[in-house]
Structure formats: C-alpha cells, structure tokens
Phi, psi and omega in degrees: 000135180307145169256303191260191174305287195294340167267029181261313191263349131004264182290350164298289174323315172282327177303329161282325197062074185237124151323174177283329177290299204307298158359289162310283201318354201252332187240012202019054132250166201276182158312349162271312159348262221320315155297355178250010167289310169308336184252006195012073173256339200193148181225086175249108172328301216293308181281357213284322179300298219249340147293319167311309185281348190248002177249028186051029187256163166283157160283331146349291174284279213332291163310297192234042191009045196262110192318171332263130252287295197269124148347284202208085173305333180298339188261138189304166160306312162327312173297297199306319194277009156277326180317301188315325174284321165312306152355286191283010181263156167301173165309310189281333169285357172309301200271349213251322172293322184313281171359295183296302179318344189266318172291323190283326209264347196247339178284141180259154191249098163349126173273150167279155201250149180290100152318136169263123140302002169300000000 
C-alpha cells in the first residue's frame, strides 16, 4: 500500500485502470496536474474529494491513508459498473437517467392481477 499522497494516488489509478489523461478528464485537469501530483510536486486539498470519488477510493486513504481503502465495500459490482458507465454520458444524458431513475423509483408499481378460471 503507497506510503504517500502521491504513491497512493499512483495505485488507486492504476487499480482503475486509467491513464493520467482519462484521470485528468474525469476531475478537469489537465494531465500534467495529474503527473506533478503523482511526483508530490504538488497536492490539492481543493481537488482531493473529487479525485478520490472518480478513482472509487475515500477520500480519507487518499489523503492520509487512513484504512479502508473503498467507499462502500457493500455496493455490488454490478452497481459499481453502472455508476462507471453513467460517469461517461453528458449532461443531458445525464439528466435524461436521472428523470427515469427518479420516475422508476416515485411509482408505486402495480402488482398483475391474477385471473380467475374458475
């Protein structure tokens, strides 16, 4: 496990399997941030919550390594690899999943109703 900030967010990246780019792209910075992050050339308190969230990690271990590494050991994979995919839609496809999820979820869902043959 990184002893510092920076070998911390080393592995955390790599355990995602992100380039410095995708990374940047993901928190809006650029790819060099990311690499003088990586180099503890530099450290931002200000970015660390939102880097921490897009590499699934607390931000807790990020900063100080203070166990345990993942957010919520309880949420399934499944879950996690939707989130991930959700990650990558726009703003409006963003907002157009929210809607539903917000719609599927306000419904009380009708049970089928059963016939009788008698």
């Amino acid at each position: 496990m990184g002893k510092t900030f920076a070998e911390r967010l080393v592995q955390a990246r790599r355990r995602r399997g992100l380039s410095q780019a995708e990374l940047a792209r993901l928190v809006n910075l650029k790819p060099s941030s990311i690499g003088n992050f990586e180099q503890g050339l530099s450290k931002s308190a200000r970015k660390l919550t939102e880097i921490a969230h897009a590499l699934r990690v607390r931000p807790e271990w990020l900063a100080n390594g203070t166990p345990p590494i993942d957010p919520s050991p309880e949420i399934s994979a499944s879950t996690l690899d939707l989130a991930r995919k959700i990650e990558q839609l726009s703003p409006p496809q963003l907002s157009a999943v929210r809607a539903m999820v917000d719609a599927f979820t306000s419904v009380e869902l009708e049970k089928p109703k059963i016939r009788s043959t008698v």
